[in-house]
C-alpha positions in Angstrom: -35.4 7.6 8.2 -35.3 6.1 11.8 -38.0 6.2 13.9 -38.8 5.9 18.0 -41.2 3.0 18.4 -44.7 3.8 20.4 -47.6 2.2 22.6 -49.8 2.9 19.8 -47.2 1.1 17.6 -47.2 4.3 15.6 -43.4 5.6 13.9 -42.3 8.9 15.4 -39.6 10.6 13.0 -36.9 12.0 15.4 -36.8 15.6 15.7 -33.3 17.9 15.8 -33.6 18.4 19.2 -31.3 17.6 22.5 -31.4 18.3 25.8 -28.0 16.6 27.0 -24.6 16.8 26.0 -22.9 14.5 28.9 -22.0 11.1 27.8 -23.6 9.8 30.8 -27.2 11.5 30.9 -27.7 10.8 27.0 -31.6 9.5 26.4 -32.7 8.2 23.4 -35.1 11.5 23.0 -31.5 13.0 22.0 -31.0 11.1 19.0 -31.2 13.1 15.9 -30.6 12.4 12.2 -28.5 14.8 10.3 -27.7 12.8 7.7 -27.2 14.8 3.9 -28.0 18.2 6.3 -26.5 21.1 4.7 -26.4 23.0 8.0 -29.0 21.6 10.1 -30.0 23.9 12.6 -30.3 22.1 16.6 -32.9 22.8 19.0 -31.1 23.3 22.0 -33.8 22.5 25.2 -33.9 25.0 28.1 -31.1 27.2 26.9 -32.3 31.0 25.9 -31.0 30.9 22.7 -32.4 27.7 21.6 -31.0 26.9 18.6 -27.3 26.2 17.1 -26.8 26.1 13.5 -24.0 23.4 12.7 -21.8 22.7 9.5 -19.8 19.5 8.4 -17.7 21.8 7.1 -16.9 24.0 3.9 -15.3 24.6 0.5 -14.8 27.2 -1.9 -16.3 26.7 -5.4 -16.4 29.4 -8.1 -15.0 31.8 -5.3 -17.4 31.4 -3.4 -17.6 29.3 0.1 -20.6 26.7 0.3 -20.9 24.3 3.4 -20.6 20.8 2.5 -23.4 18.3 3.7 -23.2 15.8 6.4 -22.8 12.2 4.6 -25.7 10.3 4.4 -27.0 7.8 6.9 -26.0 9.7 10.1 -28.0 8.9 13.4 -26.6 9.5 17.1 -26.3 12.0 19.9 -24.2 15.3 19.9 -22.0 14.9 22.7 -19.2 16.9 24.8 -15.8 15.0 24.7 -12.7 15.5 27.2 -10.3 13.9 29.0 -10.1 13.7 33.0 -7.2 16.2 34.5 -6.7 18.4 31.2 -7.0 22.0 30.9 -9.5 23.9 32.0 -10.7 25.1 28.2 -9.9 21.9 27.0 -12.6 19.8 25.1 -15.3 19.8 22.5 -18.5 18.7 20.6 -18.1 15.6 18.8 -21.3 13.4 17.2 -21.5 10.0 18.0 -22.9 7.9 14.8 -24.9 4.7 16.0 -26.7 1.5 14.4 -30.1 1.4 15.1 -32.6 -1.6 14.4 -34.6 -2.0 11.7 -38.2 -1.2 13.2 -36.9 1.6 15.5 -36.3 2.0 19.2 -37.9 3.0 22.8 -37.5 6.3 24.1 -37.0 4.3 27.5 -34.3 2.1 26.1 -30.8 2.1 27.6 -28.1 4.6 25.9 -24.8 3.2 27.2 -24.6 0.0 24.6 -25.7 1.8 21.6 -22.9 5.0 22.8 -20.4 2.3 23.4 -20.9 0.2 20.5 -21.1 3.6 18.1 -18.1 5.8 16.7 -17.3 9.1 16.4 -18.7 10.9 13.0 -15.3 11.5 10.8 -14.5 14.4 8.6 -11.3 13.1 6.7 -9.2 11.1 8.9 -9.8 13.2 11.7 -13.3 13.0 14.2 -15.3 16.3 13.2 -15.8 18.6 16.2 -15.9 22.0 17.3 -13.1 23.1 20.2 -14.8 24.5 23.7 -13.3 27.8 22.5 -14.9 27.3 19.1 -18.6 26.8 20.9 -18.0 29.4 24.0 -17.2 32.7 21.0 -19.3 30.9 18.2 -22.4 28.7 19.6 -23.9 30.2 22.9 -26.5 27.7 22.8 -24.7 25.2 22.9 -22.1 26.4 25.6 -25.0 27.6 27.9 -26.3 23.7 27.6 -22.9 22.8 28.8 -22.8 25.3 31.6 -26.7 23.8 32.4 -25.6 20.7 32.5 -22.6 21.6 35.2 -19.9 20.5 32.7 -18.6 23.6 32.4 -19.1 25.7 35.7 -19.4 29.3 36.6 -16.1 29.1 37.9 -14.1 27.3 35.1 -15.8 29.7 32.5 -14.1 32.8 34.5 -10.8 31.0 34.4 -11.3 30.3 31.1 -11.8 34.4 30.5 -8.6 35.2 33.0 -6.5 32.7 30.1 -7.1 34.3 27.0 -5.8 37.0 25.8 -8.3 39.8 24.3 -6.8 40.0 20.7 -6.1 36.1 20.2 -7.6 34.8 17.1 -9.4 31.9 16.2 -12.6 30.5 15.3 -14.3 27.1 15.6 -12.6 25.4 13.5 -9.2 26.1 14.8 -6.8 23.4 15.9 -5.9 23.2 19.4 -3.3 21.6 21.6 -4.9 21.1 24.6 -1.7 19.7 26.2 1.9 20.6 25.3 3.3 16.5 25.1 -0.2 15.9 22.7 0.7 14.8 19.2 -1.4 16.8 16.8 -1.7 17.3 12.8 0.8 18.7 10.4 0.5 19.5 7.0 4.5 19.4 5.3 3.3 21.4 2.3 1.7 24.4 4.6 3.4 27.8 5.3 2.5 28.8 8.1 0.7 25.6 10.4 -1.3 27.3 13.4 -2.6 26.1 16.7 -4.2 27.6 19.8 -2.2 25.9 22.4 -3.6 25.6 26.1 -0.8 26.5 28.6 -1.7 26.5 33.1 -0.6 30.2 32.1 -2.4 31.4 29.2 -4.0 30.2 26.4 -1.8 31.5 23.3 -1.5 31.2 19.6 1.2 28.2 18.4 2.6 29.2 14.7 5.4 27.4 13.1 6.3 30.5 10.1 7.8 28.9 7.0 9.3 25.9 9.1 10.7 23.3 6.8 12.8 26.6 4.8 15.6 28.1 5.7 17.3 30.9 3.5 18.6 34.7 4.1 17.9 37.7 2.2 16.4 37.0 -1.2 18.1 34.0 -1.9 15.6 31.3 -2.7 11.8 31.1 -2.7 11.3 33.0 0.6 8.3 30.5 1.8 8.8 27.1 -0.3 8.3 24.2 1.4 10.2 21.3 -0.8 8.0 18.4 1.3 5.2 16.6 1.0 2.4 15.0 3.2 0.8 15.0 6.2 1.2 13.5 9.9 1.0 13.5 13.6 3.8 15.1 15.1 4.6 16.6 18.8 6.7 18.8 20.5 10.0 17.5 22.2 13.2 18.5 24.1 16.3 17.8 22.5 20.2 18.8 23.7 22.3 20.0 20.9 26.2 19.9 21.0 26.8 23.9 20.0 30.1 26.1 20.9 29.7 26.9 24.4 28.1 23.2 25.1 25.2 21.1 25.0 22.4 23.5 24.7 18.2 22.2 25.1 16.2 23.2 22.0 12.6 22.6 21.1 12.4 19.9 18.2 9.4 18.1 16.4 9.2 14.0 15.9 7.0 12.4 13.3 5.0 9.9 15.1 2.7 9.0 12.1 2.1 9.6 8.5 -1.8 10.9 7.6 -0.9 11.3 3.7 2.5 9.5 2.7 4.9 12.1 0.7 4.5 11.9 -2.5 6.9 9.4 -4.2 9.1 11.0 -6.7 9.8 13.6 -3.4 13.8 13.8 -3.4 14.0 15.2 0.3 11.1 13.3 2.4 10.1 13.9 6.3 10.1 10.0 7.9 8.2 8.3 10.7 10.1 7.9 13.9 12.7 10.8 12.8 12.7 14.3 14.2 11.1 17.0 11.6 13.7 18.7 9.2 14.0 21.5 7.4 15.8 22.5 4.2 18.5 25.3 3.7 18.6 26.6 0.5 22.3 28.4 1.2 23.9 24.9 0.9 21.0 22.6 -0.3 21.2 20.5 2.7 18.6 19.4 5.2 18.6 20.2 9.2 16.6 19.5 11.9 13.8 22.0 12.8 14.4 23.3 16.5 13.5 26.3 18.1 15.6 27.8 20.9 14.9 27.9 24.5 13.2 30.5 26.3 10.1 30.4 23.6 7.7 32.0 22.8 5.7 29.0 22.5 6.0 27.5 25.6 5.5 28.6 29.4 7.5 27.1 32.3 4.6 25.0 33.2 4.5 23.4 29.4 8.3 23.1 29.4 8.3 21.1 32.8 5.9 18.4 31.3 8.2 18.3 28.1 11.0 17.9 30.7 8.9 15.3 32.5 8.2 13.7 29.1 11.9 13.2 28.2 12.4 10.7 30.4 10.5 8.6 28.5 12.8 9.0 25.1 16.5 8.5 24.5 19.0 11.6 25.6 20.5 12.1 22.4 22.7 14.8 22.4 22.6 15.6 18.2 25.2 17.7 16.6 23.9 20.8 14.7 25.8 19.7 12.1 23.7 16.9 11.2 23.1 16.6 7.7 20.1 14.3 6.5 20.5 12.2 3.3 17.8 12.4 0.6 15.6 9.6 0.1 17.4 7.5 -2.7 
């Protein structure tokens, strides 16, 4: 346990309690220890609510859904993380793990080295963190701290209202793409990946159904997905060579792998290559693309893929394209 050093050269145990979430106004009174915490609960100062009840995350065990514990070890400051000029609902709550000395700190001590020199708490090989969206429907205490704090004003929290859409769903833990040229995570074995996906126009659900199989009828496993893996991808413009001429379509690129295929995969997704997809009619591969207008993007999102292009080679692929298998 980590303690605040005193006057009286007395040990204070920190307490689960914060009353900033900007980066810059962090104090040492912030810190809390959540290390081996089920679901510790977070006293949230000068918000109404008070407290926010936060999870590392959970699994399923005998059928039944337990959270699992933070790791052990964990000191540092709940903080709000986002990039200058995104969206307007972009952003979220990360924790910021830190090394502390041996015989404690001062509550007057200086943040900035200790937030600098710290990293963000990891769940996998992802930072754990809760979206804006996630904390704004699921953690009013928390969100009214941000809106105390000015991070989030009255104004950007009615634009943020105007945005979504009544019946979208989603819940904190739901991935979003806060810009439409962002890679994000993949998973080449999933059905049906899903994304919220922050648009100047609306903030809308992003669902690839059954990408990586293509069959008609009842030919085939309706919903197999023959690869393996996982990876950072984004979305790109392509131009296809097609019967009445070259013809822009919506494709995905593999950028990086997360989890390698496995290696006795015959058909394999690769780094640097755009994302295929296999047709069970003639047991060939193709490359995923999804035609143009979408429903996934909005002009505004389509101009910044246009925008974006100019920064990777103008192919023009033919549809025709057959990938080999990996040998």
């Amino acid at each position: 346990m980590t303690y605040f050093r005193t006057n009286q050269k007395k040990k204070r145990r920190f307490r689960r309690t914060t009353s900033n979430l900007d980066p810059a106004n962090l104090q040492m009174t912030d810190l809390v220890d959540i290390g081996n915490a089920q679901v510790p609960s977070i006293r949230i100062e000068g918000t109404e609510c008070g407290r926010a009840r936060l999870s590392y995350g959970y699994c399923s065990r005998e059928g039944k859904q337990e959270s699992i514990p933070f790791p052990p070890n964990i000191r540092g400051w709940f903080y709000f993380h986002r990039r200058p000029n995104i969206h307007v609902a972009a952003g979220e709550l990360r924790f910021r793990v830190i090394d502390l000395p041996e015989g404690g700190v001062d509550k007057s001590q200086d943040t900035k080295p200790y937030f600098d020199a710290g990293w963000d708490l990891m769940k996998g090989k992802e930072p754990w963190r809760i979206s804006l969206l996630g904390l704004r429907k699921y953690y009013p205490p928390v969100y009214q701290q941000l809106m105390l704090e000015g991070i989030i004003t009255s104004q950007m929290d009615s634009e943020i209202t105007g945005l979504l859409p009544p019946n979208l769903q989603y819940n904190a833990k739901s991935r979003i793409v806060e810009r439409v040229t962002d890679p994000f995570f993949i998973d080449f074995a999933g059905q049906t990946p899903s994304y919220i996906a922050l648009h100047k126009e609306r903030i809308q659900s992003l669902r690839f159904a059954r990408p990586f199989a293509k069959q008609r009828g009842n030919q085939g496993p309706r919903s197999l997905s023959i690869y393996s893996g996982t990876a950072y991808v984004r979305l790109e413009l392509a131009t296809f060579s097609t019967e009445e001429g070259p013809r822009d379509k919506l494709v995905l690129r593999v950028l990086q792998f997360v989890d390698p295929p496995n290696p006795e995969d015959k058909f394999v997704q690769r780094e640097g290559q755009l994302v295929k997809k296999f047709n069970f009619q003639n047991n060939s591969e193709e490359v995923w693309t999804s035609s143009l207008p979408s429903n996934y993007i909005t002009p505004s999102s389509l101009k910044m893929l246009e925008d974006a292009r100019s920064n990777h080679d103008r192919e023009i692929i033919s549809v025709s394209t057959v990938m080999p298998p990996r040998s």
